[in-house]
C-alpha positions as CSV (number, residue, x, y, z in Angstrom):
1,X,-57.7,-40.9,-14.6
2,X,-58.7,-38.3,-11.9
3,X,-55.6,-39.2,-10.2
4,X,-53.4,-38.4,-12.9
5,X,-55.2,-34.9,-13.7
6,X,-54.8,-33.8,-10.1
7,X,-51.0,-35.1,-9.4
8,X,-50.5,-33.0,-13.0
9,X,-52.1,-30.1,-11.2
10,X,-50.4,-30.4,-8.0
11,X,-47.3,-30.4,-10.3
12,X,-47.4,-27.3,-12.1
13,X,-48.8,-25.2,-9.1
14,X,-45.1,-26.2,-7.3
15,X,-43.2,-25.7,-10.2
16,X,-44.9,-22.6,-10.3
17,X,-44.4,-21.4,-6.6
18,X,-41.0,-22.4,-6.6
19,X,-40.3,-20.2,-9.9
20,X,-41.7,-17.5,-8.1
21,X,-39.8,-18.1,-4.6
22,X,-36.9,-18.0,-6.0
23,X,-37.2,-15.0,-8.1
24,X,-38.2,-13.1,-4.8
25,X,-35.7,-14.3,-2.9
26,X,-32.9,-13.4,-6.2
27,X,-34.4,-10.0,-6.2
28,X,-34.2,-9.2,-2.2
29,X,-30.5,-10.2,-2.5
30,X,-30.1,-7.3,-4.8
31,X,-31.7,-4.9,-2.4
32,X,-29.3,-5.6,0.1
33,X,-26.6,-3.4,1.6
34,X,-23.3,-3.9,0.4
35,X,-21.0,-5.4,3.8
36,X,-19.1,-2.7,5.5
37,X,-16.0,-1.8,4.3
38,X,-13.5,-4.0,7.1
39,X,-15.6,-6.8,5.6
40,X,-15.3,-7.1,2.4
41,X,-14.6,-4.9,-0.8
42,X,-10.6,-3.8,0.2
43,X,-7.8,-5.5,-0.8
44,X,-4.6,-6.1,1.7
45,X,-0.8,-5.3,1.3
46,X,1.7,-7.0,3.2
47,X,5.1,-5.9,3.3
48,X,8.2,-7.7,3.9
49,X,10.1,-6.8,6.4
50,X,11.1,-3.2,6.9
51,X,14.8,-2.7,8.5
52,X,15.2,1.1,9.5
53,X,18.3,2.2,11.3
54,X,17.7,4.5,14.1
55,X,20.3,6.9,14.4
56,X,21.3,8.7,17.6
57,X,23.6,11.6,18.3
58,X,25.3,10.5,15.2
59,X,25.7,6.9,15.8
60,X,23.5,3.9,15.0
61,X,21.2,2.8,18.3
62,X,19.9,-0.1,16.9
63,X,17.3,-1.0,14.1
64,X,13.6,-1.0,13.7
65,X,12.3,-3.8,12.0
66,X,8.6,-4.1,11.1
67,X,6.0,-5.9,9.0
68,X,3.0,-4.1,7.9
69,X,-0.3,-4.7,6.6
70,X,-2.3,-1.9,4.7
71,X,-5.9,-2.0,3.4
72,X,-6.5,0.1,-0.2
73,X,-9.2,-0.2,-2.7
74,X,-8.7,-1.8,-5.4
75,X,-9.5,0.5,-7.9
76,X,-6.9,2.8,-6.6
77,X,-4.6,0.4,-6.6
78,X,-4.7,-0.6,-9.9
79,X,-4.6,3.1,-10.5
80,X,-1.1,3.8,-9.3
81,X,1.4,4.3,-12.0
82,X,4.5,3.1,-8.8
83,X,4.4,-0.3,-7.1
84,X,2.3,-0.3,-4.1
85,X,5.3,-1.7,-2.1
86,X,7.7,0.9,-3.1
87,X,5.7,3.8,-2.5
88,X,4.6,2.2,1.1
89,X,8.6,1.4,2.1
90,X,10.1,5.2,0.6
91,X,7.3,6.7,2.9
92,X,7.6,4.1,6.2
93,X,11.4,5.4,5.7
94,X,10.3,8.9,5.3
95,X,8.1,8.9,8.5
96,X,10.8,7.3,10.7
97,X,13.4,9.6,9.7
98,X,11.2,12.8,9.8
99,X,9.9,11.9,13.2
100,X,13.4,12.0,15.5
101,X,11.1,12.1,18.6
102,X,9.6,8.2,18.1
103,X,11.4,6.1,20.5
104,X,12.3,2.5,19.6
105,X,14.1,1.5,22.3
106,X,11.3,0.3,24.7
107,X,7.5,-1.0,24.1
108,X,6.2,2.0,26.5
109,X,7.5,4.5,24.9
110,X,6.4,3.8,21.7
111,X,2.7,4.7,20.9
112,X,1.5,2.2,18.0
113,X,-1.9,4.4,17.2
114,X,0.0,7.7,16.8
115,X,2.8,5.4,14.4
116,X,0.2,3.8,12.7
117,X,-1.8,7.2,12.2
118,X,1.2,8.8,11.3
119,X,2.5,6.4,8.5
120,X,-1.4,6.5,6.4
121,X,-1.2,10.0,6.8
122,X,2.1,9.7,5.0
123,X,1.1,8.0,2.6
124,X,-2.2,9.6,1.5
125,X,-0.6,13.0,1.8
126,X,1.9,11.7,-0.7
127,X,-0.8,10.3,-2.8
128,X,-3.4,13.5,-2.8
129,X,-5.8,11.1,-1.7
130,X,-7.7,8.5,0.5
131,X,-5.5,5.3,-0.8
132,X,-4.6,3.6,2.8
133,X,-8.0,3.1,5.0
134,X,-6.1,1.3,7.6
135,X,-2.2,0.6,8.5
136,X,-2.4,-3.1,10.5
137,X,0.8,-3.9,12.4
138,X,2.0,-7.5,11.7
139,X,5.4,-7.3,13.7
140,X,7.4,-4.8,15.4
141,X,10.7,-5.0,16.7
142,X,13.9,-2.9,17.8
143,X,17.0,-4.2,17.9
144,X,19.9,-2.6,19.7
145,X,23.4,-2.4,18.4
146,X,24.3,-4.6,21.9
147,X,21.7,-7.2,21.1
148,X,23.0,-7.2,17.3
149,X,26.4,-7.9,18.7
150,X,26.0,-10.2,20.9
151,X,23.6,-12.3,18.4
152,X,26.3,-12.1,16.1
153,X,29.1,-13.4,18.4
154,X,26.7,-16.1,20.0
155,X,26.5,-17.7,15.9
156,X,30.3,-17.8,15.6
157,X,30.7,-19.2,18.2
158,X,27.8,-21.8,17.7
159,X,28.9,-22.1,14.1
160,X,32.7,-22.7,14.9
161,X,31.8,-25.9,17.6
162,X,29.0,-27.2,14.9
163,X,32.1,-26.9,12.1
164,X,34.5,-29.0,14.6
165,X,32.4,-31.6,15.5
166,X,31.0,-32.3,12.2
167,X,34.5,-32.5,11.0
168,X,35.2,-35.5,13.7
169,X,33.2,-37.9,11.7
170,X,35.4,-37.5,8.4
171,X,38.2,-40.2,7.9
172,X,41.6,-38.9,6.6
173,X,41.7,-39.4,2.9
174,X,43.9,-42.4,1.8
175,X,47.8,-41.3,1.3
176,X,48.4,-41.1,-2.7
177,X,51.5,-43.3,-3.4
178,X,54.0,-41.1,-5.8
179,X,52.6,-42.0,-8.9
């Protein structure tokens, strides 16, 4: 009977301590920090692809094609009255076109911080406020008007063998008699 009266003690005093471990540890959870910003608490918007004509002396050079990635809060974004994406593209466009002296045409020349910098400043100056924390760079590419060509002239010609040969394999359809 002694038995029983001490594994019943033994039982409540670790019910007991375990209650009370686990309210500490519940309650030193909500002392915490919240994570840093890059870690959690911003939501991401990913463009589609971006295809901005670069025009020199008059003349298309080439085009700029890019994919970004932008970090806002989401409480901002939910306050915007115009699409995320639309507002991002119209000023991408804006930027580019504003900014004659960004060269496309080679990777040296082109400094991604100052583009980057230059395109959330863009866009929070249109805004009035802080909306973009960080412009991320998904894919950037320049295409001349010589590569276009040639890329162009490479699938017909790629395209009219593939069409030939693939026509080889058909049989002639049966001649109808004149009925």
């Amino acid at each position: 009977m002694i038995k029983f009266i001490v594994a019943a003690l033994w039982l409540c005093a670790v019910a007991i301590g375990a209650v009370f471990y686990s309210f500490q540890t519940a309650s030193a959870k909500m002392d915490a920090p919240p994570p840093p910003a890059f870690l959690g608490g911003l939501d991401s918007i990913k463009t589609e692809i971006v295809s901005v004509p670069v025009v020199r002396d008059g003349q298309v050079a080439g085009y700029f094609l890019t994919r970004l990635v932008y970090t806002i809060e989401p409480k901002k974004l939910a306050a915007l009255s115009v699409p995320a994406e639309a507002l991002i593209i119209d000023q991408v466009y804006s930027y580019i076109y504003a900014n004659p002296d960004l060269d496309f045409a080679g990777p040296d020349t082109l400094d991604l911080d100052v583009f980057r910098a230059g395109i959330r400043t863009k866009i929070n100056d249109k805004v009035g406020e802080d909306l973009v924390h960080e412009v991320l760079i998904e894919q950037v590419d320049f295409l001349s008007k010589e590569e276009i060509r040639d890329n162009t002239i490479r699938r017909r010609l790629q395209a009219g063998t593939t069409a030939s040969e693939m026509s080889k394999n058909f049989k002639e359809p049966p001649e109808a008699d004149g009925h």
